[in-house]
C-alpha positions as CSV (number, residue, x, y, z in Angstrom):
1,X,-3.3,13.7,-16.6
2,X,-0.2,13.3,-14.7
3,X,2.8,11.6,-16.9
4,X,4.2,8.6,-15.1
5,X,7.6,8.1,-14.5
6,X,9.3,4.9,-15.7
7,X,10.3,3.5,-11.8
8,X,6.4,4.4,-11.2
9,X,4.8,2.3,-13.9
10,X,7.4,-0.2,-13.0
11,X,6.3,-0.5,-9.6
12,X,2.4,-0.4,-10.3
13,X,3.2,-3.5,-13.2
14,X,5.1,-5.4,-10.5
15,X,2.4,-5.0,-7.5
16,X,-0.4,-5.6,-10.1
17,X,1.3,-8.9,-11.1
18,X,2.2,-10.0,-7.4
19,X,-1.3,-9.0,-5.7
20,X,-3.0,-10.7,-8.4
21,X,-0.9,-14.0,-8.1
22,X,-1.2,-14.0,-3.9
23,X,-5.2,-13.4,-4.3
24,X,-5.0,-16.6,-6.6
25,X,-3.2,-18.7,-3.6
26,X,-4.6,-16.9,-0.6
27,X,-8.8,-17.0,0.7
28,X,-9.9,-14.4,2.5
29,X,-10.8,-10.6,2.4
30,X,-7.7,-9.0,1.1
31,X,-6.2,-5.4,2.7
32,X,-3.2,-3.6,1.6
33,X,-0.9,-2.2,4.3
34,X,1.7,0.5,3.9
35,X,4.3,2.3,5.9
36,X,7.0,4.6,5.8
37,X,10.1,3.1,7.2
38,X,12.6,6.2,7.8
39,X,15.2,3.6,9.6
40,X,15.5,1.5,6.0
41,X,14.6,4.9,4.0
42,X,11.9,3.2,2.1
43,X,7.9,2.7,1.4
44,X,6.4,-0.6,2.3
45,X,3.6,-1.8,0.5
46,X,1.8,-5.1,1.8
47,X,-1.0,-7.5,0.8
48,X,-2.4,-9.5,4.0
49,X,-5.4,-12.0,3.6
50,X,-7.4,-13.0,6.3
51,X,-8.0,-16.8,6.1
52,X,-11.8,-17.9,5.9
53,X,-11.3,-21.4,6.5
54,X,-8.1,-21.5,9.0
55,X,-7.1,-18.5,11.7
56,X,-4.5,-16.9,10.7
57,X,-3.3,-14.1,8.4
58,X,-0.9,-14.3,5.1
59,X,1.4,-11.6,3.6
60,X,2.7,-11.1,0.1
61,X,5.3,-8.1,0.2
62,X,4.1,-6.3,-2.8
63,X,6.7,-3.1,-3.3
64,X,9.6,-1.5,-1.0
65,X,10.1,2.0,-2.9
66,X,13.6,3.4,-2.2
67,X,13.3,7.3,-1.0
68,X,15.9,7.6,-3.5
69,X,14.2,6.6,-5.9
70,X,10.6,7.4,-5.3
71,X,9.5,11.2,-4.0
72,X,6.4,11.0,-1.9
73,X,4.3,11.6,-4.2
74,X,4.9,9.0,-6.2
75,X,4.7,6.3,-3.8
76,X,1.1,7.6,-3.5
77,X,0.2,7.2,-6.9
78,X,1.8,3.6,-6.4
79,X,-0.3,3.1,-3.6
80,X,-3.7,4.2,-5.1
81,X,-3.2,2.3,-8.1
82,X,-3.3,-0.7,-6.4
83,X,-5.5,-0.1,-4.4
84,X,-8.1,1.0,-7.1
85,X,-7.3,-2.3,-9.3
86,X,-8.3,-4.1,-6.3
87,X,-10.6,-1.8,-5.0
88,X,-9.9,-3.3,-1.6
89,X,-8.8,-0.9,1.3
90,X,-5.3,0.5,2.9
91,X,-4.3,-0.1,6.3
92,X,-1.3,2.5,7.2
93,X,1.0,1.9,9.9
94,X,3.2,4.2,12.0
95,X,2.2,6.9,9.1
96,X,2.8,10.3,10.1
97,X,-0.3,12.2,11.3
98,X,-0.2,15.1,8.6
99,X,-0.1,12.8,5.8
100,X,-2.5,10.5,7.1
101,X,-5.1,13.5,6.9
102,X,-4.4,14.4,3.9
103,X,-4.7,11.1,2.3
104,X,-8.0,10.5,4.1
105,X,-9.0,14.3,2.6
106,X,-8.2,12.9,-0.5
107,X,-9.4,9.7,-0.4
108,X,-11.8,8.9,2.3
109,X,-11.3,7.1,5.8
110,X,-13.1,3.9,4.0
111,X,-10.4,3.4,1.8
112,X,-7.5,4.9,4.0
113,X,-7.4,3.6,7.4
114,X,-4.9,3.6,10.2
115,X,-3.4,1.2,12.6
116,X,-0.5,3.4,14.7
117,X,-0.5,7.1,14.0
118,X,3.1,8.9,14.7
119,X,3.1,12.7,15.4
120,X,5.7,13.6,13.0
């Protein structure tokens, strides 16, 4: 088993404790979006509900990993934990198409799903 870095169980404590409190305030099927912003140099992770009772969609900004910070990889193991606690699926956004794949090889396209695919 992998040792965890300090930033990393840092991260997964602080998403844990956020998701949790917007699923206690929020109805609705919950979803977890990520990207990878190159422009701010960071990961994005996002919890988004999807109302039952009125239209409309509501977001909870759950981590934004510095690259400096947080290699790849990490982010990753970020990103799965939540998404294994919650056992709810990921939505990525403008993700580039190589790691896409190999997340989905890893994974499976039920839990990792894309919105905007970019070529590099």
């Amino acid at each position: 088993m992998k040792i965890q870095t300090r930033n990393v169980k840092l991260a997964i404590k602080k998403g844990k404790e956020i998701i949790a409190d917007y699923k206690q305030h929020s109805n609705g099927k919950l979803t977890l979006w990520t990207s990878i912003n190159n422009h701010t140099e960071k990961y994005n992770i996002t919890a988004e509900a999807q109302s039952k009772v009125k239209p409309g969609i509501t977001t909870a900004i759950v981590a934004q990993l510095p690259f400096s910070e947080f290699k790849y990889e990490e982010y990753v193991e970020v990103l799965i934990s939540l998404q294994e606690e919650w056992g709810i699926p990921v939505l990525t956004h403008v993700f580039p198409k190589d790691k896409l794949y190999n997340l989905r090889q890893k994974y499976g396209a039920r839990i990792i799903r894309d919105d905007i695919v970019r070529k590099e």
